[in-house]
Backbone as CSV, one residue per row, in Angstrom:
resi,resn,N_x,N_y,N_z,CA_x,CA_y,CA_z,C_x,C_y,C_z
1,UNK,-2.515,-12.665,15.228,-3.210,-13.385,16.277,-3.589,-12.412,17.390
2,UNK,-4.854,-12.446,18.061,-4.692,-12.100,19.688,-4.139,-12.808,20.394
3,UNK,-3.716,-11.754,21.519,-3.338,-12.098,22.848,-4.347,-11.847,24.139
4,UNK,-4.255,-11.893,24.966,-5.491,-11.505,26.040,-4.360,-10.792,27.482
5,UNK,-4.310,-9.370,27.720,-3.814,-8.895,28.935,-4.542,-7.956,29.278
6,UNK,-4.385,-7.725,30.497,-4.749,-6.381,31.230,-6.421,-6.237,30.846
7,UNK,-7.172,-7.215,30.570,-8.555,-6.842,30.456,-8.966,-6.923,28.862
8,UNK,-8.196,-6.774,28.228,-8.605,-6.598,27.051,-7.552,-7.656,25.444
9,UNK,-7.974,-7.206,24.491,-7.205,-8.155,23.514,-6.553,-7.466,22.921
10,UNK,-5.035,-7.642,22.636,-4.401,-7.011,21.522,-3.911,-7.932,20.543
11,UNK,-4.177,-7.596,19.133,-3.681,-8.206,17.954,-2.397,-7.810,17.816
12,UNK,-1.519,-9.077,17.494,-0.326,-9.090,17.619,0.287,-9.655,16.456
13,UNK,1.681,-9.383,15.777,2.239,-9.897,15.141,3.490,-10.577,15.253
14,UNK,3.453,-11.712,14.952,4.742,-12.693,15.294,5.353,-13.327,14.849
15,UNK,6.592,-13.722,14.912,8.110,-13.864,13.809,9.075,-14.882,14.754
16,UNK,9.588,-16.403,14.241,10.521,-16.456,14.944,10.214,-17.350,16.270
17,UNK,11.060,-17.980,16.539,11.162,-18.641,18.283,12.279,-18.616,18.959
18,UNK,12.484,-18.480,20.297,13.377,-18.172,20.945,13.019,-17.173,21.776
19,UNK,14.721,-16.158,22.237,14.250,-15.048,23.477,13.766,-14.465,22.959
20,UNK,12.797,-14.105,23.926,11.149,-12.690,23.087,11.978,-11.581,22.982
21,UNK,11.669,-10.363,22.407,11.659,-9.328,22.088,10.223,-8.771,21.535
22,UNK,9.835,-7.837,22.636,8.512,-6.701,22.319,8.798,-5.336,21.701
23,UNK,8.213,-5.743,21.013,8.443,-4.333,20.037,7.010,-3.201,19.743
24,UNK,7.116,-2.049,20.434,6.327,-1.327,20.378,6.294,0.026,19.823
25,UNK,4.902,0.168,19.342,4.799,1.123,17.623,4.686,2.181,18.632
26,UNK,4.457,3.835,17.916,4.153,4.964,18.448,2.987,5.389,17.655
27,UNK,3.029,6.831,17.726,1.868,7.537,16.702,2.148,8.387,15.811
28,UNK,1.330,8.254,14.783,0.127,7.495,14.568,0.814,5.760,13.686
29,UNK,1.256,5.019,14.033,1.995,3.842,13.552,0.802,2.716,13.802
30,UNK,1.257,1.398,13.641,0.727,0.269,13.954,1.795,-1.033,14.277
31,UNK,2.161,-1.864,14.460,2.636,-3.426,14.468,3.552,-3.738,13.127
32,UNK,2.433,-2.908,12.070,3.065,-2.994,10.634,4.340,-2.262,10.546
33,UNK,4.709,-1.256,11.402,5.883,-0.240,11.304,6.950,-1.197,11.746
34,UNK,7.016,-2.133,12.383,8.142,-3.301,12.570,7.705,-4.836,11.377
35,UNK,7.429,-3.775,10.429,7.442,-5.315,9.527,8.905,-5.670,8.855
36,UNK,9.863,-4.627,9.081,11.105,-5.174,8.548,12.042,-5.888,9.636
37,UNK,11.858,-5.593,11.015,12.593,-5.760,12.268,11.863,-7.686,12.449
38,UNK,10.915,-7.524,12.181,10.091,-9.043,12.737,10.870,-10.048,12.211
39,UNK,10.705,-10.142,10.528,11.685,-11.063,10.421,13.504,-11.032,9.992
40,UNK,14.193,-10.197,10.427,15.348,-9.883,10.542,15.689,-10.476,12.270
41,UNK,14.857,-10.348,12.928,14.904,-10.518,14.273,14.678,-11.861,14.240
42,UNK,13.705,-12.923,13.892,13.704,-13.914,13.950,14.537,-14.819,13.044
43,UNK,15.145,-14.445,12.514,16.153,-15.184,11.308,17.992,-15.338,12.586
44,UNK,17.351,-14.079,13.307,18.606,-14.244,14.178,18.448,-14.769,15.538
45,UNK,17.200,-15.471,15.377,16.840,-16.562,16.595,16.168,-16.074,17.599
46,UNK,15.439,-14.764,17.348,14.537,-14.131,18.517,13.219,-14.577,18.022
47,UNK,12.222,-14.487,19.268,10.571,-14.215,19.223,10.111,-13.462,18.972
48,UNK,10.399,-12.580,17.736,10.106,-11.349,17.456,8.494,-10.715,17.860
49,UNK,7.564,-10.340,18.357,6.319,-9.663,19.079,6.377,-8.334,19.168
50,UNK,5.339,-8.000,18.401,5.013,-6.858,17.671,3.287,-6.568,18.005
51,UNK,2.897,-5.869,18.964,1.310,-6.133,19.265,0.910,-4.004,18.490
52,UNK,-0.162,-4.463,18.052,-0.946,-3.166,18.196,-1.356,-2.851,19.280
53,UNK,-1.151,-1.467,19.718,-1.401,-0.982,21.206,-2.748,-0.769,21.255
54,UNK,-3.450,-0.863,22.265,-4.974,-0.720,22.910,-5.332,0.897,21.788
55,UNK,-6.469,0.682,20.953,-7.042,1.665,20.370,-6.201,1.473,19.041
56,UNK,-5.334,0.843,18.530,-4.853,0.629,17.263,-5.197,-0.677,16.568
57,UNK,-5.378,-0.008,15.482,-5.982,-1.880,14.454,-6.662,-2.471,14.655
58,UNK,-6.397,-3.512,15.177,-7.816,-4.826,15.571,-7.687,-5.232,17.298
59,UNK,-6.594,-4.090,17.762,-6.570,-4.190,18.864,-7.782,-3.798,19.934
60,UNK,-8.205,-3.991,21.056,-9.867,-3.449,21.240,-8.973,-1.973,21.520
61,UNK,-10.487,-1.236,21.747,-10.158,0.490,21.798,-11.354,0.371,22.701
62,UNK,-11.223,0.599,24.490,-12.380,1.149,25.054,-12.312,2.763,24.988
63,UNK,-13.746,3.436,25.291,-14.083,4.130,24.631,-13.850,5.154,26.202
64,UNK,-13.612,5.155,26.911,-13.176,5.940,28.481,-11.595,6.569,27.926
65,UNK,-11.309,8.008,28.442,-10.359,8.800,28.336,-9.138,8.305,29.036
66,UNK,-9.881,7.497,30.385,-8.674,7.260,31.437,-8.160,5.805,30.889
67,UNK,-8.591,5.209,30.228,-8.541,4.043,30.073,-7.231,4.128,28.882
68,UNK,-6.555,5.046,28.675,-5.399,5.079,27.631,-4.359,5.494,28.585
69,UNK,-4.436,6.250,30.122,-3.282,6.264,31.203,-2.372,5.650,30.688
70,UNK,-0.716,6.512,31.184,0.598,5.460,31.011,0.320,4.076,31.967
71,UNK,0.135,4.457,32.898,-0.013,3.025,34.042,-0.854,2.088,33.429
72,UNK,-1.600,2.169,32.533,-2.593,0.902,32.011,-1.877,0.801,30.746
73,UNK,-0.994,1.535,30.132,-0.140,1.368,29.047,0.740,0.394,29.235
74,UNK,1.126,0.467,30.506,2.706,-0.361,30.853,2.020,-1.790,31.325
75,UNK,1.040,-1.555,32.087,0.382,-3.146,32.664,-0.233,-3.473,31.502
76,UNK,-0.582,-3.312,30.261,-0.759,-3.997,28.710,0.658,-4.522,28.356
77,UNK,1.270,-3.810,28.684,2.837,-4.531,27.970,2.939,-5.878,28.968
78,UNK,2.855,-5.365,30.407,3.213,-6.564,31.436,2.138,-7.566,30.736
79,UNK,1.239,-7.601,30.931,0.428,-8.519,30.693,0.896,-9.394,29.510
80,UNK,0.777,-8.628,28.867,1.708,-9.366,27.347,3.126,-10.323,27.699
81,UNK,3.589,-9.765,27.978,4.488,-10.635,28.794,4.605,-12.105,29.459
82,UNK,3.197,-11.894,30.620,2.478,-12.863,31.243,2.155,-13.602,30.099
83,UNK,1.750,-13.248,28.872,0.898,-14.067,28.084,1.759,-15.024,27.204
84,UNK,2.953,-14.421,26.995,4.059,-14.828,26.158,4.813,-16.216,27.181
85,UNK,4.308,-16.143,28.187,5.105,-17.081,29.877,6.347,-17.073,29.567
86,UNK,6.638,-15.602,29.935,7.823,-15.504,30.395,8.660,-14.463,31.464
87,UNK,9.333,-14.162,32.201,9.405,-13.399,33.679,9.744,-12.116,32.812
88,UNK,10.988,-12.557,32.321,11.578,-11.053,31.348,11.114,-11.098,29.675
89,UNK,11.662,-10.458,29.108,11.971,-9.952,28.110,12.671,-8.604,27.234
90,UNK,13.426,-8.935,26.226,13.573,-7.419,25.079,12.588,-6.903,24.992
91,UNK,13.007,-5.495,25.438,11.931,-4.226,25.165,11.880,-3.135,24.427
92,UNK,11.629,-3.157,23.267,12.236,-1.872,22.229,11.006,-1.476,22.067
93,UNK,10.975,0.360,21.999,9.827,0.812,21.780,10.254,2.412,20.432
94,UNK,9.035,3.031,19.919,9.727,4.165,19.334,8.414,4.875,19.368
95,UNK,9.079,6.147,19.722,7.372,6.971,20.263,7.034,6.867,21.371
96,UNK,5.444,6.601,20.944,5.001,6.081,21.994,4.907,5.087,22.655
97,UNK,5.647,4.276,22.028,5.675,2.408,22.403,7.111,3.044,23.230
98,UNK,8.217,3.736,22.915,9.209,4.332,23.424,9.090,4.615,24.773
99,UNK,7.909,5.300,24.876,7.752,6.454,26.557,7.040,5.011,27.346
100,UNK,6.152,4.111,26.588,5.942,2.841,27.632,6.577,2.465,28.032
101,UNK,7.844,2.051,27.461,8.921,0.839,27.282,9.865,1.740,28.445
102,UNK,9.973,2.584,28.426,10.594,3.389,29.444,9.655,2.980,31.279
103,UNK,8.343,3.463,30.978,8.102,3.519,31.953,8.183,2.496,32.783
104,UNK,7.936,1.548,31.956,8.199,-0.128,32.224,9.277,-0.745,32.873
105,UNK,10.128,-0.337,32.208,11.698,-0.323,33.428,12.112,0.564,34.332
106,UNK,11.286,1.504,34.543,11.621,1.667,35.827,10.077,1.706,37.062
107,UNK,9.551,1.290,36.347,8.456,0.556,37.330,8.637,-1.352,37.959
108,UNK,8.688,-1.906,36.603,9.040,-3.149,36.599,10.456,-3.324,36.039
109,UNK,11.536,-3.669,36.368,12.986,-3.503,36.551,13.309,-4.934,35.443
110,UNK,12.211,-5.932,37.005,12.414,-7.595,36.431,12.087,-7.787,35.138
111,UNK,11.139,-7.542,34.495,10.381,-7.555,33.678,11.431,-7.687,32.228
112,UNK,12.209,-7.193,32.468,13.236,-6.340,30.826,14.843,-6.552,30.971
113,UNK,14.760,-7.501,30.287,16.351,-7.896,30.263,17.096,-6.894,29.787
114,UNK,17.013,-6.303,28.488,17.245,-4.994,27.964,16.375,-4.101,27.420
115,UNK,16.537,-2.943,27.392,15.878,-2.030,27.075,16.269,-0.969,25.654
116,UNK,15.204,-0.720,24.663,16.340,-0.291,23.495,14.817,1.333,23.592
117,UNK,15.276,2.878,23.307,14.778,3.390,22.748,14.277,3.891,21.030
118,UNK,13.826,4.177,20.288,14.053,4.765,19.244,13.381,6.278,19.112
119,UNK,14.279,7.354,19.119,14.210,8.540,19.512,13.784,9.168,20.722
120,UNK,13.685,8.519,21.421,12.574,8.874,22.482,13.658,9.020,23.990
121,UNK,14.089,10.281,24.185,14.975,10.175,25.259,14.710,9.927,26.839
122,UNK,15.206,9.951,27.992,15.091,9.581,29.078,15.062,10.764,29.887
123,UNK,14.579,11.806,30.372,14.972,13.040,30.933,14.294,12.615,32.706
124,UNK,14.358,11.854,33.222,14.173,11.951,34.422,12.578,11.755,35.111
125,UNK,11.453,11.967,33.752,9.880,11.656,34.505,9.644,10.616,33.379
126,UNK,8.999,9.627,33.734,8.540,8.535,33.067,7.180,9.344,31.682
127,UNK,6.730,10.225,32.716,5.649,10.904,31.610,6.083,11.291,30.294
128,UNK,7.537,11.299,30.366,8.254,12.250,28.947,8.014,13.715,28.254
129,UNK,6.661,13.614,28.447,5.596,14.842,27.505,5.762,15.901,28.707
130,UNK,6.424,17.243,28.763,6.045,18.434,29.735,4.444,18.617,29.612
131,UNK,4.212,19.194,30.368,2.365,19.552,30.918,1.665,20.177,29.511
132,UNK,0.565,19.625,29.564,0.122,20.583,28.285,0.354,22.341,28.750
133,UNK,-0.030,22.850,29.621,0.562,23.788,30.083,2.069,24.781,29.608
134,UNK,2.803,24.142,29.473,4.212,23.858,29.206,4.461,23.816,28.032
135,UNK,3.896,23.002,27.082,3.977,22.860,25.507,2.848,23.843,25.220
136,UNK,1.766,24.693,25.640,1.146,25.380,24.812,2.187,27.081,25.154
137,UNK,2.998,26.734,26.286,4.064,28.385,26.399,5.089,27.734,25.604
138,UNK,5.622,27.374,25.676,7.292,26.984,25.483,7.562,26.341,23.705
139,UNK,7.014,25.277,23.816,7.137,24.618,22.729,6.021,24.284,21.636
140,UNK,4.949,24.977,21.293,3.942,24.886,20.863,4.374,24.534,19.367
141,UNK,5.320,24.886,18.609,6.095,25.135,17.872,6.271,23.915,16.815
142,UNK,6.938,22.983,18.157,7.294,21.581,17.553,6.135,20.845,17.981
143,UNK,5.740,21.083,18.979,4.318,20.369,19.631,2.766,20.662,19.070
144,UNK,3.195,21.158,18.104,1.348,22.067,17.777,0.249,20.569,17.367
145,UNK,1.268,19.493,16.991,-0.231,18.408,17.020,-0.397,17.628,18.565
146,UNK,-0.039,17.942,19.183,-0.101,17.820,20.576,-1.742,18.642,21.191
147,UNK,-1.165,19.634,20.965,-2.293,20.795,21.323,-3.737,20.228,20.963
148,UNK,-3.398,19.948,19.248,-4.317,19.846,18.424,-5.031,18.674,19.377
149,UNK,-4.578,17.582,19.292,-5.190,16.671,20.099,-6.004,16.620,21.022
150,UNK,-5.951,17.674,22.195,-6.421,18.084,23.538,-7.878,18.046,23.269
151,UNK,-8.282,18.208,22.293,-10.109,18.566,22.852,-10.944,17.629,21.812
152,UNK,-11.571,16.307,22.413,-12.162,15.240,22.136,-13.138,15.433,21.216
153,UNK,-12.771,15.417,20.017,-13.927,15.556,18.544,-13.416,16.072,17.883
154,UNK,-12.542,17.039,17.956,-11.791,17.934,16.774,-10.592,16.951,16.047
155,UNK,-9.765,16.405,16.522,-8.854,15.593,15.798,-9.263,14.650,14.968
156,UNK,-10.145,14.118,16.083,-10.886,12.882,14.791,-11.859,13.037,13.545
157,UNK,-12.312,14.511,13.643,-13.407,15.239,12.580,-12.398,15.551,11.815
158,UNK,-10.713,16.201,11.912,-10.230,16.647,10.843,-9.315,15.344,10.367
159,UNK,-9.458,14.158,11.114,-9.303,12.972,10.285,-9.896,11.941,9.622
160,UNK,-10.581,12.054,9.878,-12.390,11.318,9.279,-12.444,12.258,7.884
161,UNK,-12.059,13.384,8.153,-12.386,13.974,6.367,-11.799,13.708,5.169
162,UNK,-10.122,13.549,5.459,-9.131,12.894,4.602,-8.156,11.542,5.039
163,UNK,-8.629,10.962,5.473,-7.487,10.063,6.045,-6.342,9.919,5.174
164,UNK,-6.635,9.393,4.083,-5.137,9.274,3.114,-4.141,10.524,3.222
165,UNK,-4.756,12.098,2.917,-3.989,12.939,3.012,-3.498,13.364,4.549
166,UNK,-4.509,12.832,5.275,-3.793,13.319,6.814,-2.761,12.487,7.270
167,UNK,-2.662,11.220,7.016,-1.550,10.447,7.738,-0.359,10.680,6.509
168,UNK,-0.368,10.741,4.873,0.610,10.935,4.511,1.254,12.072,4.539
169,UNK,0.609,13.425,4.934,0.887,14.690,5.441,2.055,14.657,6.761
170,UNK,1.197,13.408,8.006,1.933,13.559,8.882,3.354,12.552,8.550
171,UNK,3.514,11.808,8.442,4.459,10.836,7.873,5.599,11.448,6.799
172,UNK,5.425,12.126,5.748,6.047,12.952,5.171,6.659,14.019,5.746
173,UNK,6.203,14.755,6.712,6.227,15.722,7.227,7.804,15.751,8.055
174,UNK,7.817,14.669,9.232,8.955,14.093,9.579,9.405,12.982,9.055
175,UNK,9.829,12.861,7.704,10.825,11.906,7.189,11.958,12.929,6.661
176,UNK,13.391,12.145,6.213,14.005,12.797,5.558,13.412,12.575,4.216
177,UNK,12.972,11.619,3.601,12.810,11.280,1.864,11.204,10.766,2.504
178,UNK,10.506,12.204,1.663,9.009,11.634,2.271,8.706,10.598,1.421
179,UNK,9.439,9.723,0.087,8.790,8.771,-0.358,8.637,7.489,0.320
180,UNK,9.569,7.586,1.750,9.922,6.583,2.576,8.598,5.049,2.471
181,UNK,7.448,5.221,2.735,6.358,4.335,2.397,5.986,4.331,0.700
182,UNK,5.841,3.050,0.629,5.034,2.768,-0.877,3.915,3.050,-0.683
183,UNK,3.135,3.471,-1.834,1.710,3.697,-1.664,0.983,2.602,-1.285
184,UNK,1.497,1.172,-1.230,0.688,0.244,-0.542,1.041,0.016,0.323
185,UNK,2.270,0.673,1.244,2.308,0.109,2.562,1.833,1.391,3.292
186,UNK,1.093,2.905,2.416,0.314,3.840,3.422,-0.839,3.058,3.091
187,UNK,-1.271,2.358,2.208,-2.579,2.039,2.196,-2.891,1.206,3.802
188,UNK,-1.871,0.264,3.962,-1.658,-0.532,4.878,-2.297,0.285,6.146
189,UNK,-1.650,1.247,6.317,-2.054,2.348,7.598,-2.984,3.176,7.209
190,UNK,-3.920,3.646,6.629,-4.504,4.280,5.883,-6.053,3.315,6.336
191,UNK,-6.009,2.179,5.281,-7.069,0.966,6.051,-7.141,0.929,8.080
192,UNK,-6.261,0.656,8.180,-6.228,0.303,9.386,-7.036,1.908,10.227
193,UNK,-6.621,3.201,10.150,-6.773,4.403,10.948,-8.760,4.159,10.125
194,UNK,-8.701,4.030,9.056,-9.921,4.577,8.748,-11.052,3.576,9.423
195,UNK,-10.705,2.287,9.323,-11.281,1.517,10.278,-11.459,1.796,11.584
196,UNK,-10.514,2.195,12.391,-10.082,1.949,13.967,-10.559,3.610,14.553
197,UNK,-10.714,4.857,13.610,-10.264,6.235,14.284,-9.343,6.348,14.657
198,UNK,-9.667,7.646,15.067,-8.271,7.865,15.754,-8.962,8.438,17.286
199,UNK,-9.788,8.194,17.720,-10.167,8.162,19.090,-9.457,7.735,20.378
200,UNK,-8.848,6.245,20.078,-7.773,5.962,21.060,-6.545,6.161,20.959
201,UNK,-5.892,6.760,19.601,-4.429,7.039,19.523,-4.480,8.512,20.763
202,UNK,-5.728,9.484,20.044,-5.660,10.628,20.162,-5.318,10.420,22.278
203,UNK,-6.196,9.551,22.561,-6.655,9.735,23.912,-5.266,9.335,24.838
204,UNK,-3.939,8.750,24.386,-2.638,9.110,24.542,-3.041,9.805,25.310
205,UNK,-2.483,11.152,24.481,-2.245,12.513,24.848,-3.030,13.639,25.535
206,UNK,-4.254,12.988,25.739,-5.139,13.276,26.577,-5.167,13.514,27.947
207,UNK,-4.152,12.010,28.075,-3.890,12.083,29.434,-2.411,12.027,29.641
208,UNK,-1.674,13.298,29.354,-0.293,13.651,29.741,-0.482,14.645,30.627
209,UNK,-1.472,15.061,31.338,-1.185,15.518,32.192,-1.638,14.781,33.429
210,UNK,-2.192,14.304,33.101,-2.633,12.671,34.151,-1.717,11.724,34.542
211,UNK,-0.919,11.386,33.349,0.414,10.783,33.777,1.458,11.759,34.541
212,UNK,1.743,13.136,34.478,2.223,13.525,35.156,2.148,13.241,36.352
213,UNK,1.139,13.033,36.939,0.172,12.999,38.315,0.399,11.721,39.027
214,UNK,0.108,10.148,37.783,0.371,9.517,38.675,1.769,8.927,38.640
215,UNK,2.606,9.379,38.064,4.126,8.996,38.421,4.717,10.227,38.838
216,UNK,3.860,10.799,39.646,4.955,12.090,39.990,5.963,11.361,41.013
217,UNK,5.611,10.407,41.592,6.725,9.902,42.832,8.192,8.752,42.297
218,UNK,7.704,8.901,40.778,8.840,8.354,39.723,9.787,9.313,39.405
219,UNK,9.719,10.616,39.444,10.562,11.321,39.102,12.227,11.320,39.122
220,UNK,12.728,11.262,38.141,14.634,11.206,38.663,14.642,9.644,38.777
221,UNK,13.581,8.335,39.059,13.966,7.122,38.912,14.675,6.749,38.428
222,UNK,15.694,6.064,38.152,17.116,5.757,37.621,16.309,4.495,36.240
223,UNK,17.360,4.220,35.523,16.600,3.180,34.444,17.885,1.999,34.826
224,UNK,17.328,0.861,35.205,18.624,0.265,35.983,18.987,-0.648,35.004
225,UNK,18.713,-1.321,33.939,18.561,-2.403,32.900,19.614,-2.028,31.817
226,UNK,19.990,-2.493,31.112,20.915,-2.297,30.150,20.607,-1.504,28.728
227,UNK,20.573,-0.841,28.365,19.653,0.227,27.445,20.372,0.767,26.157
228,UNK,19.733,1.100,25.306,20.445,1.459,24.046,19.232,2.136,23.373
229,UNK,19.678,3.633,22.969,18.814,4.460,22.487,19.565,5.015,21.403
230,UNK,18.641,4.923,19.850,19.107,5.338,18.570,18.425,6.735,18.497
231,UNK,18.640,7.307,18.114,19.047,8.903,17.641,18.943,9.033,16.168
232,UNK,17.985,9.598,15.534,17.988,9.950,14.089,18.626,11.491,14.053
233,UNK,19.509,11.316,13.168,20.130,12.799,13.327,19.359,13.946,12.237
234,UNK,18.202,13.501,12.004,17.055,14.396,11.700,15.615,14.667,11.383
235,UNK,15.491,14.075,13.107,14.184,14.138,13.296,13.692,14.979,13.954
236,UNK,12.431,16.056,13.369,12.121,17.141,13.319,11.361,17.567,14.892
237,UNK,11.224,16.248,15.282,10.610,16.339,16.272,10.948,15.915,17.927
238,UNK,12.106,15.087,18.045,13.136,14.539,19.046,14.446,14.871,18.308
239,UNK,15.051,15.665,18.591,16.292,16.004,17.994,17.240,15.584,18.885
240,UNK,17.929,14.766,18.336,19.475,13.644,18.522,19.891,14.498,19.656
241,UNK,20.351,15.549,20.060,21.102,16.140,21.133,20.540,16.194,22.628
242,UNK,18.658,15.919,22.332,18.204,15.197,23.569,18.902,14.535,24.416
243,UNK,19.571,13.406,23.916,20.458,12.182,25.119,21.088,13.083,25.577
244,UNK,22.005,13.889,25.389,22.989,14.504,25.991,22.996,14.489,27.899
245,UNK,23.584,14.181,28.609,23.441,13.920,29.646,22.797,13.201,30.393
246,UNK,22.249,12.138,29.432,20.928,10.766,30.123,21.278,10.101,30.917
247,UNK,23.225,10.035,30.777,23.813,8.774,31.407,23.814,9.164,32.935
248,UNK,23.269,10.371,33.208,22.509,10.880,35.102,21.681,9.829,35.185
249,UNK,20.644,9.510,34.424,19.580,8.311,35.028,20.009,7.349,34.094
250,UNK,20.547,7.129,33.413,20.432,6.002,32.435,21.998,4.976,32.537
251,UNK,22.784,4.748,33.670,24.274,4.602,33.782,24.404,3.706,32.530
252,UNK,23.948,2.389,32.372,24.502,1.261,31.658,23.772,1.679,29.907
253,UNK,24.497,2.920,29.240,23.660,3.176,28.123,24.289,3.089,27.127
254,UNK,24.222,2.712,25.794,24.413,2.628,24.740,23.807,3.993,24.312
255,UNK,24.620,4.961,23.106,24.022,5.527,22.212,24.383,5.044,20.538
256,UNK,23.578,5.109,19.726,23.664,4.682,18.564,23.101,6.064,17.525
257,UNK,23.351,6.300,16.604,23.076,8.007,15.822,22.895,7.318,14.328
258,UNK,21.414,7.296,14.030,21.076,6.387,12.657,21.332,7.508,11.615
259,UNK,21.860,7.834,10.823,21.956,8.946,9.627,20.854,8.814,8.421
260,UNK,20.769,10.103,8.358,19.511,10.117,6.841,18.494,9.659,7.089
261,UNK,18.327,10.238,8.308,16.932,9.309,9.014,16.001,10.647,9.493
262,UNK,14.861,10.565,9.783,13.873,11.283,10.221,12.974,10.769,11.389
263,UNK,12.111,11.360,11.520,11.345,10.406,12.724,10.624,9.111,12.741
264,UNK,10.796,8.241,11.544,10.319,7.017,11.401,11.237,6.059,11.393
265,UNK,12.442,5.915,12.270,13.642,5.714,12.451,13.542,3.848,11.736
266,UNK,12.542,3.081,12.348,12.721,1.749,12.101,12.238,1.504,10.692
267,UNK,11.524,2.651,10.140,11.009,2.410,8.635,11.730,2.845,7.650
268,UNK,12.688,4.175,7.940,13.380,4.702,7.347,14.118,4.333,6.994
269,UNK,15.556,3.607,7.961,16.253,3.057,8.107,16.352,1.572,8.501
270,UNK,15.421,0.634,7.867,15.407,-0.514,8.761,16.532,-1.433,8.311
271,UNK,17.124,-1.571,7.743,18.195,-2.229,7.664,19.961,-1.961,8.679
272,UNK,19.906,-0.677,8.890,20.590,-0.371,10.102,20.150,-0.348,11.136
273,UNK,18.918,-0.150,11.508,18.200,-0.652,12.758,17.568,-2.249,13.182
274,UNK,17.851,-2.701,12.113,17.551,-4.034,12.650,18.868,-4.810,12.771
275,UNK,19.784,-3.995,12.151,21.414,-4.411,12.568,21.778,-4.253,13.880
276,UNK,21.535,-2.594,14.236,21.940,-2.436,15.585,20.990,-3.210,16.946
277,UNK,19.825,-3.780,16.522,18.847,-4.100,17.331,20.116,-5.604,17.456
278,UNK,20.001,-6.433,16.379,20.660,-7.779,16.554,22.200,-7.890,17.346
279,UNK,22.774,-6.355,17.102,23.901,-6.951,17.566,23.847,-6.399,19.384
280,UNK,23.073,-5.351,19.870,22.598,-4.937,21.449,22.032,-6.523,21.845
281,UNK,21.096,-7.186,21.210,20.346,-8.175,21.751,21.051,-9.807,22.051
282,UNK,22.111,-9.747,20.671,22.796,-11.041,20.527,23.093,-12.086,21.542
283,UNK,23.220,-11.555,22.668,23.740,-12.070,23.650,22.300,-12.918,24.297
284,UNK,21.337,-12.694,23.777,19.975,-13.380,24.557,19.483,-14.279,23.930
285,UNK,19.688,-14.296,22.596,19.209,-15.326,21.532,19.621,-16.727,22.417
């Protein structure tokens, strides 16, 4: 179904009645990456809500650079919210639905009864991403599709040429068992990117140094909400030892450490992650 926030429509997927829980995809993912959490979550009496983010699926994608900002990231989630009529809600994100879901509580506090990460740690700036600056000295390494991203036509020309082999390249790449997807559930994502581009995923990362900018006066913000962040203990790209010292901004935190897992933590593992999701949330059902 659509929803209607923040100006625009996002297609959403939904499971379940009762207390909401928003669940938000990263990149390059979709809505579909919580197809095992939706109904595991609603069998245990939640509203399970699962939206494609602005520029994914059938969600709209305007075609402006600024128009993918964290701050218009997080007022899409609020809005969603508004749309769902309700003050709060569960907020689980992984990725990039992760670094929203973050920013979200500590912009909007009220908003999020609890807060769950998946890989995605808390270091003190809502932006998460150091400066492109920063990742092209320091970390280029682990970050090199970061880089890649930066200059508007090149990412999407070297994905427009293969889509099947580029997303199962990237997907494989950070799993532990790259067979992790069936060939019909990459088709699933595969349809969807070749339809949609990758114009608005890309445009994220476009503006990480923009988000630097406008939450620089967020910095060190505390995360005041009740929180629980899972940890794949081998993902190639957020490595588990991140949390280490979060509980500086993060006091009321849960850590959880998913094993045999890689960076597709809720696909990989969804049967322990939709365990640990039910038993952090239980108390709201």
């Amino acid at each position: 179904m659509k929803r209607t926030t923040n100006g625009i429509e996002l297609s959403v997927d939904e499971a379940g009645s009762g207390y909401p829980v928003v669940l938000l995809h990263g990149f390059p993912e979709l809505a579909y990456s919580w197809r095992y959490q939706l109904p595991a979550l609603a069998e245990a009496g939640f509203h399970a809500v699962a939206p494609n983010l602005r520029g994914y699926g059938d969600s709209d994608a305007p075609e402006a650079l600024e128009a993918y900002g964290l701050v218009t990231l997080v007022d899409d989630v609020v809005g969603l919210i508004d749309d769902l009529d309700h003050e709060e809600v569960a907020l689980v994100g992984h990725d990039w639905g992760a670094i929203i879901a973050w920013a979200l509580a500590i912009m909007h506090p009220e908003r999020v009864a609890k807060l769950v990460s998946l890989n995605v740690p808390y270091r003190g700036h809502p932006a998460a991403f150091p400066t492109i600056d920063y990742i092209r000295e320091h970390l280029a390494d682990r970050f090199n599709y970061v880089l890649m991203l930066q200059e508007p036509g090149v990412a999407e020309a070297w994905f427009s040429a293969d889509p099947p082999a580029v997303l199962a390249g990237f997907y494989q790449a950070a799993a532990v068992d790259p067979a992790f997807l069936s060939d019909e559930e990459l088709g699933v994502f595969v349809a969807a990117f070749s339809a949609a581009g990758l114009a608005g995923p890309a445009n994220y990362y476009r503006n990480i140094d923009a988000n630097h900018a406008a939450t620089a006066h967020l910095v060190n913000a505390p995360v005041t909400v009740p929180t629980m962040v899972l940890v794949a203990d081998s993902d190639p790209v957020l490595p588990a030892e991140l949390v280490h010292g979060m509980d500086r901004w993060v006091p009321d935190l849960r850590v959880e450490t998913v094993a045999d897992c890689g960076h597709w933590t809720q696909q990989e593992q969804p049967a322990v992650v939709s365990e640990l999701l039910i038993d952090f949330l239980g108390d709201l059902a």
